[in-house]
C-alpha positions as CSV (number, residue, x, y, z in Angstrom):
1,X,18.1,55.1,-54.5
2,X,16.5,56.9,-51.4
3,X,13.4,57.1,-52.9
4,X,13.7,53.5,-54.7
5,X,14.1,52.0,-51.2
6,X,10.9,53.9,-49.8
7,X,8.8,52.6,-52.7
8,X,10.1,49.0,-52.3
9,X,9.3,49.4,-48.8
10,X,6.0,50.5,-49.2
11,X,5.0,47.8,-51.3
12,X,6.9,45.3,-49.0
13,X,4.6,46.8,-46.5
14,X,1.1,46.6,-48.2
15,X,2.1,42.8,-49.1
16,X,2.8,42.4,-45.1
17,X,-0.8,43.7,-44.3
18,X,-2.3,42.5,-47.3
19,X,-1.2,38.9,-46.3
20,X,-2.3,39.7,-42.6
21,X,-6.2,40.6,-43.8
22,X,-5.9,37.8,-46.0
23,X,-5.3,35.0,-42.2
24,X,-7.3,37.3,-40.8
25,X,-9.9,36.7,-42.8
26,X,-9.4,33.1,-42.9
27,X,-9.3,33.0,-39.5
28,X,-12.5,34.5,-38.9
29,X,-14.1,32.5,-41.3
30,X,-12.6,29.2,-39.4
31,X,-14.6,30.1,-36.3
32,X,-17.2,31.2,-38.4
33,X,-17.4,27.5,-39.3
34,X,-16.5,26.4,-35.6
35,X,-19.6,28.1,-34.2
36,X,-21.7,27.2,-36.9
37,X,-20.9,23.6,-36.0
38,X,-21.9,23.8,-32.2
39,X,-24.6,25.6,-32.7
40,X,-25.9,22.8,-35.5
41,X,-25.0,20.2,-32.8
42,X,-26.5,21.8,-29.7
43,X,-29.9,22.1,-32.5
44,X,-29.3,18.5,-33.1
45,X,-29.3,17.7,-29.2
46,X,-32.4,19.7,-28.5
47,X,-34.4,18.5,-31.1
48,X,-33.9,15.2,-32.5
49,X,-34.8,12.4,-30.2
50,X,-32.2,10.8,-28.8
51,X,-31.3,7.3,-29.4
52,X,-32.3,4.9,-26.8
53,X,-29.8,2.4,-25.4
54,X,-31.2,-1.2,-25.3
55,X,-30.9,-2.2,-21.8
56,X,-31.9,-5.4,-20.0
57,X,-34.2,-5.5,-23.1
58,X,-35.7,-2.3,-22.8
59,X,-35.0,0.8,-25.4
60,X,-33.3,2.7,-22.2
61,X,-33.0,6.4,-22.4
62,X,-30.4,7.7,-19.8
63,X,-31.7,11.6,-18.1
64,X,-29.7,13.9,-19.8
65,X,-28.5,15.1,-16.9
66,X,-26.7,12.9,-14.3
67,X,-27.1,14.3,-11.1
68,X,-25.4,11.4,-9.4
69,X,-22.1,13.1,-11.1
70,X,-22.7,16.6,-9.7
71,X,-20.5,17.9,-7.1
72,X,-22.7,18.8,-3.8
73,X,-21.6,22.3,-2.7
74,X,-22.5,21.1,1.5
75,X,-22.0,17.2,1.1
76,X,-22.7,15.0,3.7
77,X,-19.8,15.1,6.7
78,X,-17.7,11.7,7.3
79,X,-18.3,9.2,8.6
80,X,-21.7,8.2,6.2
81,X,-24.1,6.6,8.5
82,X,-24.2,3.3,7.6
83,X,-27.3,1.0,7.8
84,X,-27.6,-0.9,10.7
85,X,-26.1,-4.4,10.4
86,X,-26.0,-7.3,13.0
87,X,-28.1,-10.4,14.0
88,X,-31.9,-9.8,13.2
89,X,-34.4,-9.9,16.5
90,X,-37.1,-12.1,15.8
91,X,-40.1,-10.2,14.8
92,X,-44.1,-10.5,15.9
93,X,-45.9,-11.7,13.1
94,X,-48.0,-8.6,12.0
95,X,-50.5,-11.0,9.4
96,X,-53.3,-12.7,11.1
97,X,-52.4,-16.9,10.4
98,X,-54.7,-17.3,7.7
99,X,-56.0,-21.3,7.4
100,X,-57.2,-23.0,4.1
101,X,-60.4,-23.5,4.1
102,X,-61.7,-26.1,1.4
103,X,-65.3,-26.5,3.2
104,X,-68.0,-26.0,0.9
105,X,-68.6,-22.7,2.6
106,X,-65.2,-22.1,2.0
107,X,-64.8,-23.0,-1.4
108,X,-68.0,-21.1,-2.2
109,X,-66.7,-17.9,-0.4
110,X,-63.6,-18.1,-2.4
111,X,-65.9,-18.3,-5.5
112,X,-67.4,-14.6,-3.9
113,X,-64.0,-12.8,-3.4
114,X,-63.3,-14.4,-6.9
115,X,-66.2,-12.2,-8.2
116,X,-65.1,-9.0,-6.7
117,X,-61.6,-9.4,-6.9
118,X,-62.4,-9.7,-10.9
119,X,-65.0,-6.6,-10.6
120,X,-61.8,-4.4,-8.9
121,X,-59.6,-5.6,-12.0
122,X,-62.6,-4.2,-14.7
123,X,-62.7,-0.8,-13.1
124,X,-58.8,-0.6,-12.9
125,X,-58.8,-1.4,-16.7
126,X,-61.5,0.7,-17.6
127,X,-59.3,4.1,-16.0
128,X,-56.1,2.0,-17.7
129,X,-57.1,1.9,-20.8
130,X,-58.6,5.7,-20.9
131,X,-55.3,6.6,-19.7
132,X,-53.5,4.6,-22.3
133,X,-55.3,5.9,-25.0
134,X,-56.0,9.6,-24.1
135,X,-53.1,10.8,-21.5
136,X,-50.3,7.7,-22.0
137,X,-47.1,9.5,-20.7
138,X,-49.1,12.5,-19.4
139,X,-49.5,12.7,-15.7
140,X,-52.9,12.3,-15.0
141,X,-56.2,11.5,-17.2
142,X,-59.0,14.1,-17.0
143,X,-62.3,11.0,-16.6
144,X,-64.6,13.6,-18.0
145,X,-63.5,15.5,-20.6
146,X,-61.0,13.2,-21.9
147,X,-57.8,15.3,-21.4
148,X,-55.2,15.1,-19.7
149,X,-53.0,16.7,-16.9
150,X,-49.5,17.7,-16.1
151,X,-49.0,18.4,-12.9
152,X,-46.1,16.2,-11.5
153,X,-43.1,17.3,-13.7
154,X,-45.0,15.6,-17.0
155,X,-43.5,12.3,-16.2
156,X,-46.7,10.5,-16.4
157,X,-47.1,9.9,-13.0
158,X,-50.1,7.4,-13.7
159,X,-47.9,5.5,-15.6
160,X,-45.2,5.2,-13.1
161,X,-47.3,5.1,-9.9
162,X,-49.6,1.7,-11.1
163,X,-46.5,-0.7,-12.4
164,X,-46.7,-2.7,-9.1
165,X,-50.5,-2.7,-9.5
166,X,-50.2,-4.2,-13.1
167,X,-47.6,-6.8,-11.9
168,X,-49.8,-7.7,-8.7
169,X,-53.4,-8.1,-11.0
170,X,-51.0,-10.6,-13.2
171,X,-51.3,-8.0,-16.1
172,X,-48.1,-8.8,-17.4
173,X,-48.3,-7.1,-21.0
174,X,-49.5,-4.2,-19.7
175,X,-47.2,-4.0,-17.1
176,X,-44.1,-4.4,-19.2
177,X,-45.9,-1.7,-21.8
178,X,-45.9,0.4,-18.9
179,X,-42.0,-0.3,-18.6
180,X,-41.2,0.5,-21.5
181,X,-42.2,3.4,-21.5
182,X,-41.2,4.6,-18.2
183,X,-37.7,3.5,-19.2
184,X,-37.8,6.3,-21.9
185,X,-38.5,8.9,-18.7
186,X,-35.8,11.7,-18.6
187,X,-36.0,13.4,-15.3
188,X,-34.4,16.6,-16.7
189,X,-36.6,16.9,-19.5
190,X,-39.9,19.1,-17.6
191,X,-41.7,22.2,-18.4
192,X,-41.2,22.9,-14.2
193,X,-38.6,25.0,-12.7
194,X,-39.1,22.8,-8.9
195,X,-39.6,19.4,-8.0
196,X,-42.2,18.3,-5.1
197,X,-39.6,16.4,-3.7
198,X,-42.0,14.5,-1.0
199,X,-44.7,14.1,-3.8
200,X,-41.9,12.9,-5.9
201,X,-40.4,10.5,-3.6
202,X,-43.9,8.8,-2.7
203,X,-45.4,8.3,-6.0
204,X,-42.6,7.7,-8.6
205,X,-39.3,6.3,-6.8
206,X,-41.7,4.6,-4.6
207,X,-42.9,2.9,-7.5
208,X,-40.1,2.3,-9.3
209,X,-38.5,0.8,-6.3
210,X,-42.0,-1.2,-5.3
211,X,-42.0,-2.7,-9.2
212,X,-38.1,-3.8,-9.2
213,X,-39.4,-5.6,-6.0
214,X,-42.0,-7.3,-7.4
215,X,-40.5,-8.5,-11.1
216,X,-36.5,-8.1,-10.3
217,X,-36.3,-6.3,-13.6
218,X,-32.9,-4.3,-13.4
219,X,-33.9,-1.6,-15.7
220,X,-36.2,-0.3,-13.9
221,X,-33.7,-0.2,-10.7
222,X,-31.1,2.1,-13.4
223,X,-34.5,4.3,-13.5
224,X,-34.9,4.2,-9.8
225,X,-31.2,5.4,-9.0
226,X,-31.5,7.9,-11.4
227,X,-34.5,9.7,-10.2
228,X,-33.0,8.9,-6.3
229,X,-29.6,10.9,-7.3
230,X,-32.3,13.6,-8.5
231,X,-34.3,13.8,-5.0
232,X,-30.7,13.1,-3.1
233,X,-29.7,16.6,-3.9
234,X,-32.5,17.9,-2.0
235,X,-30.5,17.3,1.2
236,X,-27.6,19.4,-0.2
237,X,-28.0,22.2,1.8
238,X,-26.0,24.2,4.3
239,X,-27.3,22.2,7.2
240,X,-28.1,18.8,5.5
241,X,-32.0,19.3,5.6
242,X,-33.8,18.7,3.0
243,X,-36.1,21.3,0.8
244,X,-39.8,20.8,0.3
245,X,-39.7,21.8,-3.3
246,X,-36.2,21.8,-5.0
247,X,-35.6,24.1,-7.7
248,X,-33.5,23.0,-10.5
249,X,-31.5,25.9,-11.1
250,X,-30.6,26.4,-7.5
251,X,-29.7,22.8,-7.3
252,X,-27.2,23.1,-9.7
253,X,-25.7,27.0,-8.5
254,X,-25.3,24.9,-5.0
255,X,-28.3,27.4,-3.4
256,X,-30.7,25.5,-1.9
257,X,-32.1,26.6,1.4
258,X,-34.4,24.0,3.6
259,X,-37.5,26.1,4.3
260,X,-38.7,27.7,7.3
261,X,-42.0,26.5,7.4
262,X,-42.9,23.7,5.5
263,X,-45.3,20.7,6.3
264,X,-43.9,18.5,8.5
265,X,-45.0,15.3,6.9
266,X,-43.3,16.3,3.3
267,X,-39.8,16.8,4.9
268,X,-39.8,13.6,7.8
269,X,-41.4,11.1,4.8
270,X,-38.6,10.1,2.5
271,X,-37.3,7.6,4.9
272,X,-38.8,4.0,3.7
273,X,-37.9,5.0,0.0
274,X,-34.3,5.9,0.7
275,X,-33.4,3.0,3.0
276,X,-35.0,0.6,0.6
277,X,-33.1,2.3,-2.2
278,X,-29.7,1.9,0.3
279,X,-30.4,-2.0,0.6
280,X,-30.9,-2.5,-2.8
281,X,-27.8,-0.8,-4.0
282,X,-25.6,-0.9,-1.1
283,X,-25.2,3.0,-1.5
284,X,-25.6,4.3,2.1
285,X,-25.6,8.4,1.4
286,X,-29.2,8.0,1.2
287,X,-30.0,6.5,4.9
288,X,-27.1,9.0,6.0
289,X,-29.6,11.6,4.1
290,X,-33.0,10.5,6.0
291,X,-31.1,9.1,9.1
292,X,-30.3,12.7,9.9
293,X,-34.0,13.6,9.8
294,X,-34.4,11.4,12.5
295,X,-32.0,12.5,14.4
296,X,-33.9,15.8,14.5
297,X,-37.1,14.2,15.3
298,X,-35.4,12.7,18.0
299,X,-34.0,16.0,19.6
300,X,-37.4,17.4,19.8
301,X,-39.3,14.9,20.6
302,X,-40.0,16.0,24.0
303,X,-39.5,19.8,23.6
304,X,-42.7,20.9,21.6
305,X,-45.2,22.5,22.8
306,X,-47.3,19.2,22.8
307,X,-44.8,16.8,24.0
308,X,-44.1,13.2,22.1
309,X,-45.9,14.7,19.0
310,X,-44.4,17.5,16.6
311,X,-46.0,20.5,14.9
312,X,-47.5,20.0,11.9
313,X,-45.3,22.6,10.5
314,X,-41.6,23.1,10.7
315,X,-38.8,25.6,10.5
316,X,-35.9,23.3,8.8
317,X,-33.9,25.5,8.2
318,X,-33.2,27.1,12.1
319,X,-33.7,23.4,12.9
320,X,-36.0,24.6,15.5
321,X,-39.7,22.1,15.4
322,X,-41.2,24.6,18.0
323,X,-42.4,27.4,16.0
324,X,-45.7,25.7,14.8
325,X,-48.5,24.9,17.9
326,X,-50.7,22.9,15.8
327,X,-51.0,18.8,16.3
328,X,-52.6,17.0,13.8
329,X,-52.2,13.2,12.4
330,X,-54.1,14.4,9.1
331,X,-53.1,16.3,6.3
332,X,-49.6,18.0,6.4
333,X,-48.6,15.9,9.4
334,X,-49.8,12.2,8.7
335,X,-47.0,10.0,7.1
336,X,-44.7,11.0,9.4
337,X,-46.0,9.0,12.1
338,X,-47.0,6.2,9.3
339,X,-43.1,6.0,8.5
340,X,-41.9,5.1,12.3
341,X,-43.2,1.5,12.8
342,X,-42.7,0.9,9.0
343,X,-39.2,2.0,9.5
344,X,-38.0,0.1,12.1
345,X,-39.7,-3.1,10.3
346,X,-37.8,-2.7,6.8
347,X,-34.4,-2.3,9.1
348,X,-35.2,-5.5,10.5
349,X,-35.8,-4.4,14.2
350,X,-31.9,-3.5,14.1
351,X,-32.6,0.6,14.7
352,X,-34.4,1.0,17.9
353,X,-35.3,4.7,17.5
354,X,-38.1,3.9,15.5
355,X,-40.0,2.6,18.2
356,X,-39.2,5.0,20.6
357,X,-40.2,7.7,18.3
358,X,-43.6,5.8,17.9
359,X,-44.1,4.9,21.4
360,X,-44.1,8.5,22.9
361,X,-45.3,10.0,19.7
362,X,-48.8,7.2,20.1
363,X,-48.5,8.3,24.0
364,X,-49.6,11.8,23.3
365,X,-52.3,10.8,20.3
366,X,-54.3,8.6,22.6
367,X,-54.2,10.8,25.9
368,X,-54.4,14.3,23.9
369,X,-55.8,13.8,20.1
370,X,-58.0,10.6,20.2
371,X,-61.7,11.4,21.2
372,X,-65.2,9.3,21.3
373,X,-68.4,11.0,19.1
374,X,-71.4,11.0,21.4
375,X,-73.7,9.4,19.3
376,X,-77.6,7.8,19.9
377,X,-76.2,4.5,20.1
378,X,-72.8,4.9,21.6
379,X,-71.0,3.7,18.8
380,X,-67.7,2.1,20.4
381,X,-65.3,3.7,17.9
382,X,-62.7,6.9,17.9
383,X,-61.5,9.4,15.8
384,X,-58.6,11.5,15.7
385,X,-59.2,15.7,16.5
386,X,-56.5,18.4,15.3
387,X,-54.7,20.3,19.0
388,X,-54.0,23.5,19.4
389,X,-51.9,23.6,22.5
390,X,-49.0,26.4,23.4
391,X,-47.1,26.5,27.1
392,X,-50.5,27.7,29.1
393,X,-53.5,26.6,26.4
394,X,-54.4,23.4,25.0
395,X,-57.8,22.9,22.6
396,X,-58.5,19.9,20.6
397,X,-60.9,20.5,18.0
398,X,-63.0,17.4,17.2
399,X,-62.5,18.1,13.4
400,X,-61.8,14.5,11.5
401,X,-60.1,14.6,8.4
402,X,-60.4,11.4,5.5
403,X,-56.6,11.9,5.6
404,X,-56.6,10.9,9.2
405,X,-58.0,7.6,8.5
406,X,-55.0,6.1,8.0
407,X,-54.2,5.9,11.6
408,X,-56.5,2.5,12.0
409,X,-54.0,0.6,10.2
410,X,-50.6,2.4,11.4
411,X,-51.7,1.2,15.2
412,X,-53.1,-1.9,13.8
413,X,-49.6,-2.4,12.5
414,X,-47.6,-1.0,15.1
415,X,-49.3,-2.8,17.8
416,X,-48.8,-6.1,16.2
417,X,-44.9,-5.4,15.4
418,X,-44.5,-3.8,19.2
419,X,-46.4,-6.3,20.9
420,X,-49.1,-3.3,22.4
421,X,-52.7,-4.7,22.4
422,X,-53.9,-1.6,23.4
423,X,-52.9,-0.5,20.1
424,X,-54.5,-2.7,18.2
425,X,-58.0,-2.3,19.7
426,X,-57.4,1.7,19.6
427,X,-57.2,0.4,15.1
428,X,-60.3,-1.3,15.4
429,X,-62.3,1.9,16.5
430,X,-60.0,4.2,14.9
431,X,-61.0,2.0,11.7
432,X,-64.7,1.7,12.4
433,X,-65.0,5.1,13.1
434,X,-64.3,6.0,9.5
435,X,-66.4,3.4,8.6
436,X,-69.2,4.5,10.5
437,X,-68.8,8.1,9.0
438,X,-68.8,6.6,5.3
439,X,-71.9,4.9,6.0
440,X,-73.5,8.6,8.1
441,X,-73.5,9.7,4.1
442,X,-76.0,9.7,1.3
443,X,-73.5,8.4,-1.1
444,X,-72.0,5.6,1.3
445,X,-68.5,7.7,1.5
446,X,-66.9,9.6,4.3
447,X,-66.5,13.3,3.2
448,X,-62.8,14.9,3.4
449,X,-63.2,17.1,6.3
450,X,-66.0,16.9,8.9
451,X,-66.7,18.2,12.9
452,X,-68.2,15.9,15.1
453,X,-69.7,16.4,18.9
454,X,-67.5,15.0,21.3
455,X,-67.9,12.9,24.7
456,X,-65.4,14.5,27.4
457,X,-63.5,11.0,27.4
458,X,-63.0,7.9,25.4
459,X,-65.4,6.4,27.6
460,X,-68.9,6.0,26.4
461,X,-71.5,9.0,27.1
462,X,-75.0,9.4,26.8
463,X,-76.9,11.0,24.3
464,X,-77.8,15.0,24.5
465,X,-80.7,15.7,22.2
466,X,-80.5,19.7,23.4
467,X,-77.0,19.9,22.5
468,X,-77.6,17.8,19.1
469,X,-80.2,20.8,18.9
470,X,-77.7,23.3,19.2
471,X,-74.5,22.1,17.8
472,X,-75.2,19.6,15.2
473,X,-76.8,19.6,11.5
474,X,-80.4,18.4,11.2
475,X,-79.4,17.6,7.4
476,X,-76.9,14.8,8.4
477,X,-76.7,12.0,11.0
478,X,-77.4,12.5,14.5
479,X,-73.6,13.1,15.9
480,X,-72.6,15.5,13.0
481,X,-72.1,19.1,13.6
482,X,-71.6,19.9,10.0
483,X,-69.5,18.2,6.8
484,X,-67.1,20.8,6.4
485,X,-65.6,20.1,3.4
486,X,-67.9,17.0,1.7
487,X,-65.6,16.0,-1.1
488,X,-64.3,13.4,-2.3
489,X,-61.2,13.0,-3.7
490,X,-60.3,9.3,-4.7
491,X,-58.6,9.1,-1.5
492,X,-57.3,5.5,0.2
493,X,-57.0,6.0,3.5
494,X,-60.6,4.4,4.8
495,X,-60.1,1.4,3.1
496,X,-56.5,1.1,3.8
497,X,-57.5,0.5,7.5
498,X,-60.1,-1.8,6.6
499,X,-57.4,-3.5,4.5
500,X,-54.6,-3.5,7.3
501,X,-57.7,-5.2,10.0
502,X,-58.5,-7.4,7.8
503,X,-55.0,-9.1,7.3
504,X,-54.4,-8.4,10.8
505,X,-57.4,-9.9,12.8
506,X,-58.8,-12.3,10.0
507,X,-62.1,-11.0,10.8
508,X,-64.2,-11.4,7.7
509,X,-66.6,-8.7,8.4
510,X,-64.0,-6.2,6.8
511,X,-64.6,-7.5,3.4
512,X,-68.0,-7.2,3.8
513,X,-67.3,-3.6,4.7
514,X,-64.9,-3.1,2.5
515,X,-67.3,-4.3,-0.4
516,X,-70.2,-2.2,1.0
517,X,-67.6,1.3,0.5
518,X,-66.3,0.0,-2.8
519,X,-70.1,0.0,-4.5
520,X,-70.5,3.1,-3.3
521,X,-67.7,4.4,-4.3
522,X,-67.9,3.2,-8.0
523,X,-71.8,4.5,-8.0
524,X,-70.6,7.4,-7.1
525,X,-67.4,8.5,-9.0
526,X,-67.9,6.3,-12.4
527,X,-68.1,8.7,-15.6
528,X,-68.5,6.8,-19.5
529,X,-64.3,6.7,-18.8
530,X,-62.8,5.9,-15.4
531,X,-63.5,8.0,-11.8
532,X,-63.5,11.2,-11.1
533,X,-63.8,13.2,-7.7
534,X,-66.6,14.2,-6.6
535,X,-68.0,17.7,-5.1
536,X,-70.3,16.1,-2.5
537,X,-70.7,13.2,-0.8
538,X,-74.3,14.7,1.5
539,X,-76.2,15.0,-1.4
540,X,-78.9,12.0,-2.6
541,X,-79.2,11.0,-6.6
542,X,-76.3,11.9,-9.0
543,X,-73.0,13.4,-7.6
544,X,-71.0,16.2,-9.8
545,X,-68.4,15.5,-11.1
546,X,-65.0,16.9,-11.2
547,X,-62.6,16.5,-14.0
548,X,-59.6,15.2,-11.7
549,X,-58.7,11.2,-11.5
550,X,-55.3,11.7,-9.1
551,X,-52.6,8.5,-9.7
552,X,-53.1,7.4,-6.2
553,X,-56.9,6.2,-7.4
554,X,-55.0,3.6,-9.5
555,X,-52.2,2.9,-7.9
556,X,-53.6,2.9,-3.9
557,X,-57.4,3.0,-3.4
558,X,-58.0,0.0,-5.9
559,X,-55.0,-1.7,-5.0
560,X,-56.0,-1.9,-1.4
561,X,-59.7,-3.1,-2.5
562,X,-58.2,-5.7,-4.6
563,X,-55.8,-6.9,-2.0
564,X,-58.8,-7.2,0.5
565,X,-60.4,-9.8,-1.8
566,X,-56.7,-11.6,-2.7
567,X,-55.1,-14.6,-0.8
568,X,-53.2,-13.5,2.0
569,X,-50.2,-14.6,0.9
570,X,-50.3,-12.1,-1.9
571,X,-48.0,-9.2,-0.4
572,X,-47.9,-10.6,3.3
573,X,-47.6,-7.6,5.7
574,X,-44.7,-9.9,7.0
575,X,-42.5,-9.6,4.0
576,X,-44.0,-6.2,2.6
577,X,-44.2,-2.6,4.0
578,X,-46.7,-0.3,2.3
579,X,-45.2,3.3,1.8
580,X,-47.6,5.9,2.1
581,X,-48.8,5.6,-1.7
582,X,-49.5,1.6,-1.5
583,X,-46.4,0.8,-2.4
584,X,-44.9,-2.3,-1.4
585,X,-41.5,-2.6,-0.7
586,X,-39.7,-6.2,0.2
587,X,-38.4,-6.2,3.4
588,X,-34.8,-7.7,3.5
């Protein structure tokens, strides 16, 4: 019996484990099959293109990652700042008061701007179409090779930044081609591991925004929010400033750090783009975003070492604007001062700060950063140097940049919308100046960066042939120490001013000028498929060519040609405010 009971019990026992190998097994194969399954979808997700929804009309594909639903590890503190509300001041008219004019002069001068306005529209579709049939959804076209260019996230920039400049030419099917596929853009799909937030900001949500103005489509406002709940989480940080360049992954692990030392334009120039994005959607974390940006501005104002003005560089992430001693309104530094007037216009004159900000900010341009070229003729016009200037030392080099040539037009603007004539005959000269350097060139255009000799005042001051001697280059015109760095670039910001006097004084002289840099601009930059850049604007005969056609050639520098041959009434200064890439947003 003994040992019948230990045989029955050791058979009893192999059954037991028998039966437990036997799940076991099961088991395993069951998750086998479970993780064979999620890996197959995940596969699927990765690689098969996803099904678009049909929005509004448009096959709408949602970014696969919705930022708007990630928690911010720093979000903003209570209460949100909430756009300012309340009875609207009456505003100064910025736009000249343009008249009909159906005199035969009149009528045959609108037969002129006819002709060039349809000239500006042939060159913009000769670089569309190349970029439509060589780089459609890449970022950029390459006009000489016939490549193309990802340098902005690869989400065809080009594409994004020229939908207003479709709508405004009345190319309608190519604008809502140009929809359609911007509506298939998901902003988590990039080979980049950091956003240029400011680039970002400027060119595609400024577009996006600019083109729901302009057609009302609501699509392209779901695109807009999208990409602004992307760009909003540059601001989560442990003191609410936001990064330069955001990286993706440290975005999502709640890491970001603003930078300590960063240009100060790409940090203080999200401003029009977010408040416009608040009005439309009623959303106010994004003027709470930008509103404390100015705030900041506002607190150092006055404690630089250059007083009024800031530094072109900044520490945001001590909050301390003192640690830079350059002054600039050129590159690094220039839409920062842009964005003030233009700010307190889209609020409706309902947030004064903007126009103290410009005020003392303009204050210390025209005594410390604005100078007069000696020149044979003494040429009434300015420019604007670059200041070096610490507690005991102040130098002002009278170094001009192209980018600086935007300044015409931002006093032309503010001085219209502040009631300060001063200001608006600084824009003239400011303008001319950069006329006057286009027209110094062989090629008819002003080169990027260039020195000048200097009178010791904005008054006028005779001419010094021994110092021309010494200082200045025999090889350019008499006034020129040197072209420092002749290139250029595709860049807007000359015949922006001309654009912004223009529709300001009514003077009709600017489209002549206008048309004058626009000739030589297309003689010099043409190539068998759009525009390129160009090494040298000194040199006489054919210019070389570089393989580079930026977005803001499409989108800005032909808009604002085409605008300066338009009616008027076609994006009235008083109902439109440019951002800093030509984009125009309504004003409420």
């Amino acid at each position: 019996m003994l040992a019948e009971d230990v045989q029955w019990q050791v058979l009893r026992n192999y059954a037991i484990v028998d039966g437990i190998m036997v799940a076991l097994f099961r088991r395993r194969m069951r998750l086998l099959a479970i993780l064979a399954t999620v890996i197959v979808i995940y596969l699927l997700i990765i690689f098969v293109p996803k099904r678009p929804d049909t929005l509004y009309g448009f096959a709408y594909v949602h970014s696969s990652y919705d930022w708007s639903r990630h928690p911010q590890k720093y979000p903003a503190p209570a209460p949100i700042k909430q756009l300012p509300t309340g009875n609207r001041p009456a505003l100064p008219k910025i736009q000249y008061a343009f008249e009909p004019d159906s005199s035969p002069e009149g009528v045959a001068r609108e037969q002129v701007l006819a002709e060039r306005r349809l000239n500006v529209k042939q060159k913009f579709l000769k670089g569309w179409n190349s970029y439509r049939n060589k780089a459609w959804r890449h970022d950029e076209l390459a006009p000489v090779s016939g490549g193309w260019k990802d340098g902005y996230g690869g989400w065809g920039v080009t594409l994004v930044d020229s939908l207003d400049m479709l709508w405004i030419m009345g190319l309608k099917d190519e604008f809502y081609d140009a929809v359609a596929a911007a509506m298939t853009i998901d902003w988590a799909e990039t080979d980049d591991r950091s956003v240029n937030v400011f680039e970002t900001t400027i060119r595609h949500l400024g577009a996006l925004l600019a083109a729901y103005d302009l057609s009302k489509e609501p699509a392209i406002l779901l695109k807009a929010i999208e990409l602004g709940d992307m760009l909003y989480m540059a601001f989560d940080t442990p003191n609410r400033m936001p990064v330069f360049w955001m990286n993706f992954e440290d975005a999502r692990n709640g890491e970001l750090e603003a930078g300590s030392h960063v240009p100060s334009a790409a940090v203080a120039s999200s401003g029009l783009e977010f408040t416009r994005l608040a009005q439309i959607t009623g959303d106010n974390k994004y003027y709470d975003a930008i509103d404390r940006v100015a705030q900041l501005l506002d607190s150092w104002q006055n404690r630089t070492s250059l007083p009024g003005m800031w530094p072109t560089f900044f520490d945001m992430s001590s909050m301390q604007l003192d640690m830079d001693q350059s002054y600039t309104l050129g590159a690094l530094a220039d839409s920062l001062y842009e964005y003030l007037p233009k700010m307190y216009f889209v609020l409706g004159g309902l947030e004064p700060l903007y126009e103290k900000l410009y005020r003392d900010a303009m204050a210390t341009v025209v005594n410390s950063l604005l100078f007069r070229p000696m020149t044979p003729d003494q040429d009434d016009i300015l420019f604007s140097g670059s200041a070096y200037a610490t507690a005991n030392i102040f130098n002002l080099a009278s170094e001009s940049q192209h980018f600086g040539c935007f300044a015409g037009g931002m006093f032309g603007m503010a001085g219209k919308l502040f009631d300060i004539p001063e200001h608006v005959s600084i824009a003239e000269k400011i303008t001319r100046g950069c006329v006057w350097a286009y027209d110094a060139m062989e090629t008819g255009i002003g080169p990027e960066v260039f020195n000048i000799m200097e009178c010791h005042s904005l008054e006028p001051c005779g001419w010094d042939n021994e110092r021309w001697l010494r200082e200045g280059d025999p090889s350019l015109k008499k006034g020129f120490k040197d072209a420092r760095d002749p290139r250029y670039l595709l860049r807007p910001e000359a015949i922006e001013s001309v654009f912004f006097m223009y529709r300001i004084t009514g003077d009709q002289e600017y489209q002549e000028i206008a048309w004058r840099m626009y000739q030589s601009i297309v003689n010099a930059t043409e190539t068998d498929l759009a525009f390129a850049s160009i090494e040298d604007v000194t040199v006489t005969g054919e210019t070389e060519k570089v393989d580079s056609m930026e977005s803001f050639w499409l989108s800005e520098t032909l808009k604002y040609f085409y605008l300066i041959f338009s009616s008027p009434d076609i994006i009235s200064l008083d109902q439109y405010v440019f951002n800093t890439e030509a984009h125009p947003l309504l004003r409420p």
